[in-house]
C-alpha positions as CSV (number, residue, x, y, z in Angstrom):
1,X,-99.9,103.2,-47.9
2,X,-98.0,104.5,-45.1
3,X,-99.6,101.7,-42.8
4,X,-98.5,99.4,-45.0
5,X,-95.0,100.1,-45.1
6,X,-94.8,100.8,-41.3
7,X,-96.2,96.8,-41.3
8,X,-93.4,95.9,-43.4
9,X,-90.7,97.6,-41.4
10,X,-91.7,96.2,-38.4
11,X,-92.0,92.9,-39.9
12,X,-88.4,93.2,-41.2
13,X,-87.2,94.2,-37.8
14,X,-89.0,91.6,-36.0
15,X,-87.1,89.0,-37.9
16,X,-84.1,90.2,-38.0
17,X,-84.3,90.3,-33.8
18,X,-85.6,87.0,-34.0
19,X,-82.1,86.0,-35.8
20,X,-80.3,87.9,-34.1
21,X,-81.3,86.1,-30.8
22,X,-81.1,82.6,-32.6
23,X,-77.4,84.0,-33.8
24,X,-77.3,84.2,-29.8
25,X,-78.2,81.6,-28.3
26,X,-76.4,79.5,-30.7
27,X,-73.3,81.2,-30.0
28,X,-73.8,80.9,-26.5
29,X,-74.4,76.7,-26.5
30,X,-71.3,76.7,-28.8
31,X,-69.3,79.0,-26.7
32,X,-70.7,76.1,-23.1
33,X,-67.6,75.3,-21.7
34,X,-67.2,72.1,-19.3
35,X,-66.9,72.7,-15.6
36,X,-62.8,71.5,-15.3
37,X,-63.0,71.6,-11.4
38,X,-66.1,69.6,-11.7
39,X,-65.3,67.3,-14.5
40,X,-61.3,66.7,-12.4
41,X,-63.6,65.8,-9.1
42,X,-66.1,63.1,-10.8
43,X,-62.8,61.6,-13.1
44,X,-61.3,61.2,-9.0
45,X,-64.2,59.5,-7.8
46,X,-64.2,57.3,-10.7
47,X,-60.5,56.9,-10.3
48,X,-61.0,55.6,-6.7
49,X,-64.4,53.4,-7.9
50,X,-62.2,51.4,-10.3
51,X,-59.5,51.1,-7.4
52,X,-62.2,50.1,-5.0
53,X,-63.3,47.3,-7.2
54,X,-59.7,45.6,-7.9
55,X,-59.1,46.2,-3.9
56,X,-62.4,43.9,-3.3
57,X,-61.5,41.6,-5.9
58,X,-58.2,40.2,-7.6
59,X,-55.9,42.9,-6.9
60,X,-55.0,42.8,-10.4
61,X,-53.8,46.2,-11.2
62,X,-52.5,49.3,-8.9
63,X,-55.7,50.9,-7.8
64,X,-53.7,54.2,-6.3
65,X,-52.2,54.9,-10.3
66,X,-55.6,54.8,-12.1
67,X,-55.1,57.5,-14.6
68,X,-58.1,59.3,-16.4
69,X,-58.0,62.2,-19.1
70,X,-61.1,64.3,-20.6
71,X,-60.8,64.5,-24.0
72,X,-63.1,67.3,-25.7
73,X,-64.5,66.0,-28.2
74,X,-63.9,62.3,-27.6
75,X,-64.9,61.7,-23.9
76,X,-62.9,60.2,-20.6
77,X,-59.9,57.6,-20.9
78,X,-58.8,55.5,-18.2
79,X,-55.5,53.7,-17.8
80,X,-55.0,51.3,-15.3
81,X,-51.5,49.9,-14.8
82,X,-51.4,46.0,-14.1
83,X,-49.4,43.9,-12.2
84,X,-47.3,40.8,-12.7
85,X,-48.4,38.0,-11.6
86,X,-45.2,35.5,-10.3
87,X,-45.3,31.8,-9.2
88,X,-42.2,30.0,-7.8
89,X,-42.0,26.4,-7.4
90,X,-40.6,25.7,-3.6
91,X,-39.8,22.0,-3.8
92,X,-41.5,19.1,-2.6
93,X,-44.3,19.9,-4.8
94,X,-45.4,23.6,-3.7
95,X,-46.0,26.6,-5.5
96,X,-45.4,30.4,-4.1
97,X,-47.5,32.6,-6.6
98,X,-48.5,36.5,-5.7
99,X,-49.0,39.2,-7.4
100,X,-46.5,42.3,-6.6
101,X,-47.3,44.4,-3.2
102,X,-49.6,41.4,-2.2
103,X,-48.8,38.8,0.6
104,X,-47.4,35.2,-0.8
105,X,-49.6,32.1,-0.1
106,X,-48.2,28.9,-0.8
107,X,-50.6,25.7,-2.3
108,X,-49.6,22.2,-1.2
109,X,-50.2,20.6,-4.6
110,X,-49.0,17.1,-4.4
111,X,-51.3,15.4,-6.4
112,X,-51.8,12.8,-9.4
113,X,-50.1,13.9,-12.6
114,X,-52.9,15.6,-14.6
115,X,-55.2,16.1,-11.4
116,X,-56.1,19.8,-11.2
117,X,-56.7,21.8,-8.0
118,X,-58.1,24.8,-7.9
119,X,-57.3,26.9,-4.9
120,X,-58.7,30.7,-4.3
121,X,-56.3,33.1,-2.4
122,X,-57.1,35.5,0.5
123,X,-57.5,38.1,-2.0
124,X,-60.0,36.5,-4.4
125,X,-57.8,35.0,-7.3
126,X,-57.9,31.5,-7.9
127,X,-55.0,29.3,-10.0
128,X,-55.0,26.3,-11.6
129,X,-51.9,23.8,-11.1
130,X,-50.9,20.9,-13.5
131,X,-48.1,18.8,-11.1
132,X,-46.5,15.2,-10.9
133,X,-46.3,13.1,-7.8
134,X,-42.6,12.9,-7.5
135,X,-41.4,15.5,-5.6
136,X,-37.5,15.4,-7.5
137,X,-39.7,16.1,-10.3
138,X,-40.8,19.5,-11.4
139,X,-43.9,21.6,-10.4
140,X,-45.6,21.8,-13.4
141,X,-48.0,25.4,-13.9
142,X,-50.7,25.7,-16.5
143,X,-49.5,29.7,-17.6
144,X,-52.1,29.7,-20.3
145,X,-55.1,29.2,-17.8
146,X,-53.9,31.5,-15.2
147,X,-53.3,34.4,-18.1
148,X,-56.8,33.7,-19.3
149,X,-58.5,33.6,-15.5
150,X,-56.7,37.1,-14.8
151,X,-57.7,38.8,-18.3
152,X,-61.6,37.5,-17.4
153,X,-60.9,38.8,-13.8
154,X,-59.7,42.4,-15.8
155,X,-63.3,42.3,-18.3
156,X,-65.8,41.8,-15.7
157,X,-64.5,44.6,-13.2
158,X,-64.4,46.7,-16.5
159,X,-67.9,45.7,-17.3
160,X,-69.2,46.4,-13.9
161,X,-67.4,49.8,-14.0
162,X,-68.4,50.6,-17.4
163,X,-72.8,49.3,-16.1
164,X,-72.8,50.6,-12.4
165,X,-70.6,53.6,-12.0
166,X,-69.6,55.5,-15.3
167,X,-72.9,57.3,-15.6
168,X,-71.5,59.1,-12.5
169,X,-69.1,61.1,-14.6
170,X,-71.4,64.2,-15.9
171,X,-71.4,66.6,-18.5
172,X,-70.3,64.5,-21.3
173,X,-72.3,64.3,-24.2
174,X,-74.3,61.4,-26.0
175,X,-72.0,60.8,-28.8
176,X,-68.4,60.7,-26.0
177,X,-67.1,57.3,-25.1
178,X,-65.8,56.1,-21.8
179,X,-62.6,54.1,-23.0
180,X,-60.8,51.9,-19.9
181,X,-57.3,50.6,-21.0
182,X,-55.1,48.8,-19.3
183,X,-51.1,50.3,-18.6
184,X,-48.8,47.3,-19.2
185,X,-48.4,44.4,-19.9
186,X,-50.4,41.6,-17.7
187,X,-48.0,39.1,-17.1
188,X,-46.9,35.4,-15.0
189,X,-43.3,35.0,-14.3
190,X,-42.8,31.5,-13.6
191,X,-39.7,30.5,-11.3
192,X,-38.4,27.3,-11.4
193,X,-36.0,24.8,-13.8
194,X,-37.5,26.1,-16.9
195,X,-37.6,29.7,-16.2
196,X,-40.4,31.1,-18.3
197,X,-42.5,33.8,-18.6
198,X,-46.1,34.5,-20.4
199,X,-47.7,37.9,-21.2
200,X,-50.5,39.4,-22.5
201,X,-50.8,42.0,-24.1
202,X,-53.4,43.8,-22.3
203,X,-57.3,45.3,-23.1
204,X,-59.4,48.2,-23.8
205,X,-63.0,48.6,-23.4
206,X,-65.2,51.5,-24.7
207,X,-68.7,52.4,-25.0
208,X,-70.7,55.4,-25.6
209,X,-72.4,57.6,-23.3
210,X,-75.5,57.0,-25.1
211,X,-75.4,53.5,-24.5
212,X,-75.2,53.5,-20.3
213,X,-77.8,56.9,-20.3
214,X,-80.4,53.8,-22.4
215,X,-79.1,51.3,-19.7
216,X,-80.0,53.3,-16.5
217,X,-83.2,54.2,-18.4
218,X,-84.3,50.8,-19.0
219,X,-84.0,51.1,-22.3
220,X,-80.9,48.4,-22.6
221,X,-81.5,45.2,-20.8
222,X,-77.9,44.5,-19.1
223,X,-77.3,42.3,-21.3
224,X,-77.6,44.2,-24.7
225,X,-75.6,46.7,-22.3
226,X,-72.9,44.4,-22.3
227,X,-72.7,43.6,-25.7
228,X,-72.6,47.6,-26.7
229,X,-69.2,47.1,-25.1
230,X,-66.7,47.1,-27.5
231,X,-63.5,45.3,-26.0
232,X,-59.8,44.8,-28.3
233,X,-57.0,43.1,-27.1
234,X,-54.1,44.6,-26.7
235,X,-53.0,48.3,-27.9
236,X,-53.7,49.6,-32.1
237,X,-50.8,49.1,-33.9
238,X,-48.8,52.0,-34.2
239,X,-48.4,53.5,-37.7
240,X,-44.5,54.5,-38.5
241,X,-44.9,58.0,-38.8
242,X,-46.0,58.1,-35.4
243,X,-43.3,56.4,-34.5
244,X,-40.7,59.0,-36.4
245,X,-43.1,61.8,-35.0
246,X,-41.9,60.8,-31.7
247,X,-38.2,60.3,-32.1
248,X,-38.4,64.1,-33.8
249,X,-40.6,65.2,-31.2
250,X,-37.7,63.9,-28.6
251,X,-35.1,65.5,-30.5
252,X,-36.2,68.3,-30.0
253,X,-36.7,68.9,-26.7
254,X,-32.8,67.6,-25.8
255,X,-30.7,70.0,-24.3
256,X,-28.6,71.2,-26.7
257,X,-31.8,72.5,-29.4
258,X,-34.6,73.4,-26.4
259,X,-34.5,76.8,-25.3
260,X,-36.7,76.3,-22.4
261,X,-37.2,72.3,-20.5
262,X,-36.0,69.4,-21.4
263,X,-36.6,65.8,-22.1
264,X,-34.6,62.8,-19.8
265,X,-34.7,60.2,-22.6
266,X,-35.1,60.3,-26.4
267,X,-38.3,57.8,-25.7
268,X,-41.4,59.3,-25.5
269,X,-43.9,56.7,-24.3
270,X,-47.2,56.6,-26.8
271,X,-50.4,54.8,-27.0
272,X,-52.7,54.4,-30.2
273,X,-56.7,54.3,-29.5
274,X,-59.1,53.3,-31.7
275,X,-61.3,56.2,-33.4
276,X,-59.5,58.6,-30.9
277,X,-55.3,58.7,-32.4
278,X,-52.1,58.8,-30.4
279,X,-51.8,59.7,-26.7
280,X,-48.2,60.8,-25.6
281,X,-46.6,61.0,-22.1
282,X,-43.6,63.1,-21.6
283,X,-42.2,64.5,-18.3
284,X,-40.1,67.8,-18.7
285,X,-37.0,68.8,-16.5
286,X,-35.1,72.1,-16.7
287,X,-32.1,72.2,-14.6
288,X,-29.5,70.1,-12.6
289,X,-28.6,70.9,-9.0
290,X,-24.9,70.3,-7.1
291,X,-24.6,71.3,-3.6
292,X,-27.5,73.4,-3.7
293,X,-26.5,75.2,-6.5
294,X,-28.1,74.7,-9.5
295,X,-27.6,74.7,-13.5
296,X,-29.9,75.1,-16.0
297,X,-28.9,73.0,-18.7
298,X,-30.7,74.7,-21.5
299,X,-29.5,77.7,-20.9
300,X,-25.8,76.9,-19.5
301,X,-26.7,79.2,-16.1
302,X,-25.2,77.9,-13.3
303,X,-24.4,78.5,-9.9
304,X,-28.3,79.3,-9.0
305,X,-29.9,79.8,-5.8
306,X,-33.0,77.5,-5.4
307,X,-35.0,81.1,-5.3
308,X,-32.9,81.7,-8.6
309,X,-33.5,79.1,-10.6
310,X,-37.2,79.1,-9.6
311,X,-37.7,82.6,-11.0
312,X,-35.9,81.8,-14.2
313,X,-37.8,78.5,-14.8
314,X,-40.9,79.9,-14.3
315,X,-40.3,83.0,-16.4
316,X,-39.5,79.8,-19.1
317,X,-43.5,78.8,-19.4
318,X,-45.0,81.0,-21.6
319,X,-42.2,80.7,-24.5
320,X,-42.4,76.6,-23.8
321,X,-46.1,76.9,-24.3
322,X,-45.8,78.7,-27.5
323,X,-42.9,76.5,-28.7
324,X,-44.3,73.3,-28.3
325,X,-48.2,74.5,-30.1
326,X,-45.9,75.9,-33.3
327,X,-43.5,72.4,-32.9
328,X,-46.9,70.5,-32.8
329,X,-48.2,72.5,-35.6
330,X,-45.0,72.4,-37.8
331,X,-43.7,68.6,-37.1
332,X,-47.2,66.5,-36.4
333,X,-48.8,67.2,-40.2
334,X,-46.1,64.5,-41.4
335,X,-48.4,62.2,-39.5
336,X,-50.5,60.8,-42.6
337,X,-52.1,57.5,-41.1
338,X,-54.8,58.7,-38.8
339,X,-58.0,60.2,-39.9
340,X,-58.9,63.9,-39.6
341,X,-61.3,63.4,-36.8
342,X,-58.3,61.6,-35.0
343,X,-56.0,63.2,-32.7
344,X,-53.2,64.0,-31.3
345,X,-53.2,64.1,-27.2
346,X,-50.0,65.1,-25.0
347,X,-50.2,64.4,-21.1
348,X,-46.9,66.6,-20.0
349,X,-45.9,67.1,-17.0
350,X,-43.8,70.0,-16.2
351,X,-40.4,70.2,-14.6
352,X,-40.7,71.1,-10.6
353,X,-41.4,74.5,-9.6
354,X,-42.6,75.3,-6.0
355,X,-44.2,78.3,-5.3
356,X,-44.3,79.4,-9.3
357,X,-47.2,80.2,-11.2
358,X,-46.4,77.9,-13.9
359,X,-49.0,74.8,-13.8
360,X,-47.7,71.4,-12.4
361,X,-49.3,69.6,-15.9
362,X,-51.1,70.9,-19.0
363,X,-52.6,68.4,-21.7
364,X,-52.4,69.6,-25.5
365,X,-54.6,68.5,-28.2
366,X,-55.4,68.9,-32.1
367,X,-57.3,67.7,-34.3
368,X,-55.4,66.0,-37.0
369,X,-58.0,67.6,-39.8
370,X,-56.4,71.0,-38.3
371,X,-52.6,69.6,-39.4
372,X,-54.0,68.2,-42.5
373,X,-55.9,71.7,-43.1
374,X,-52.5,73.8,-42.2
375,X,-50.5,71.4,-44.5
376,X,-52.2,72.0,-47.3
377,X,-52.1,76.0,-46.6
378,X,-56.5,75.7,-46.5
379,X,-55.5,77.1,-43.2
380,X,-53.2,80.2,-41.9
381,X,-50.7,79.4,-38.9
382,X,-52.5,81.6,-36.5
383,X,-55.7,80.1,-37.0
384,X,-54.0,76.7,-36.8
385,X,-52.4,77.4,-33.5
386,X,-55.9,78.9,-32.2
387,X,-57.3,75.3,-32.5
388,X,-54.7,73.9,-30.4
389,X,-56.4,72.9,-27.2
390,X,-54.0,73.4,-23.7
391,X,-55.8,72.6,-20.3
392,X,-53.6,73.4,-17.5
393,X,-53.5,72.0,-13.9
């Protein structure tokens, strides 16, 4: 009898130090962090890749701004800023055309009206040219072809990206996507009698990392790699409580209600992506300098030393930090349109501080099921707030 209920005790304990250590090791994988200086040096290389690839071809977009942000979560965004593209007639039947920081070449295109030539620059993009033999008469440019030759241009070096080089970014999971976006606007300025201008406006590509892990494994051919792409033209349309988000958001952070930085302009810049939400830039100032004196304009001290005004700007962060979580918490559940597994991103960068200890940039995220949860009081503030995400650089 006694045997029997020693068997049973140790039965009981065994299990319960079997869950225990299954409590563990789930806690640990849950608790897996990613590697930030790791994750910051293969979003770099990636950076330069993309770069690399406009350098060798078209020269469409500024390869030294590439931007990239790790979303947890969500996975890796890439913006890349695009150029404009201008053409200038130059009598006698000529056309100028470069794109901006790029040399000008000039096509001789006296031809029949309706002939097309097609002429490749130094730097790999080619143009087509609609003209008319009399030179009094105007050079006549086919804007809709060249827009379409730079946006295919923009998809292929996306696609070779996206194929070739993305599986070099680790630690991302299956179900992340890679998004590349680009910045602006793409567009062609034409100079001549007429005077116009035509725009695009712009791409993003995403797939998931699933999909390129199948592709280096020979499970995707390239082809059904490529059509696992999912490209959109131009930016998601941008709900209006976003938009009044933002214009609160601003308001706040003017000079005469912040306590801490400030905002320049009442326009904070804002980008919707699909299944991810809203991304928003803002860049923070905090003081005003004369003489080498300075003035905090938040605060109203003046007459600083640079030494000064660096102690009491940095002494600023950790109440800025707090601020803008319970500003984020309290102002971004009036945001109805997006879904809870959407979010809301903020790429700041902080006002100028050598020598501090405050960070140069921090990104903040949420969830907008945590503003939805908080707004219907199914969660308390603190445990909203804990679920706001800061990475600092």
């Amino acid at each position: 009898m006694k045997r029997t209920i020693m068997n049973i005790k140790m039965k009981m304990i065994n299990k319960v130090m079997m869950y225990s250590c299954f409590i563990a090791v789930t806690f640990l994988s849950s608790a897996q962090e990613i590697d930030v200086e790791r994750m910051a040096r293969d979003l770099k290389i990636a950076e330069d890749i993309l770069g690399t690839l406009s350098e060798q071809d078209s020269r469409l977009f500024y390869q030294d701004n590439i931007e990239s942000n790790y979303v947890p979560d969500y996975g890796v965004v890439f913006t890349i800023p695009m150029k404009p593209f201008v053409f200038k007639s130059t009598g006698s039947g000529r056309v100028a055309y470069s794109t901006s920081g790029s040399g000008v070449t000039i096509i001789d295109s006296r031809v029949r009206r309706d002939d097309r030539e097609r002429r490749d620059r130094e730097d790999g993009a080619s143009v087509t040219v609609d003209v008319v033999p009399d030179d009094e008469e105007e050079v006549k440019v086919d804007e809709s072809k060249i827009m379409e030759e730079m946006e295919a241009q923009t998809r292929e070096q996306i696609e070779t990206f996206l194929a070739d080089y993305a599986d070099l970014i680790g630690q991302l999971k299956p179900s992340d996507r890679i998004v590349v976006q680009t910045k602006n606007r793409n567009e062609v300025y034409i100079f001549n009698s007429r005077g116009s201008n035509k725009s695009s406006a712009g791409m993003s590509a995403q797939v998931l990392k699933s999909d390129i892990s199948s592709f280096k494994q020979g499970k995707l051919s390239r082809d059904e790699f490529m059509g696992k792409i999912e490209f959109s033209e131009g930016g998601e349309e941008v709900a209006k409580d976003v938009e009044l988000f933002a214009t609160i958001f601003s308001r706040l952070y003017e000079p005469d209600l912040s306590s801490t930085y400030y905002l320049s302009s009442r326009r904070i810049a804002y980008n919707r992506l699909k299944n991810m939400g809203v991304t928003f830039s803002l860049k923070f100032y905090s003081s005003t300098s004369d003489g080498g004196r300075h003035t905090i304009r938040t605060t109203g001290e003046n007459g600083l030393t640079q030494e000064q005004r660096n102690e009491k700007v940095n002494a600023m962060y950790p109440e800025f930090e707090r601020s803008f979580k319970e500003n984020l918490l309290d102002y971004g559940r009036t945001i109805k349109s997006l879904d809870p597994n959407e979010m809301l991103i903020f790429k700041v960068r902080l006002t100028e501080c050598r020598g501090c200890e405050m960070p140069d940039e921090i990104k903040v995220s949420v969830k907008m099921k945590t503003l939805q949860d908080y707004d219907k009081g199914a969660l308390s503030k603190n445990k909203a707030l804990e679920q706001i995400t800061i990475t600092r650089s």
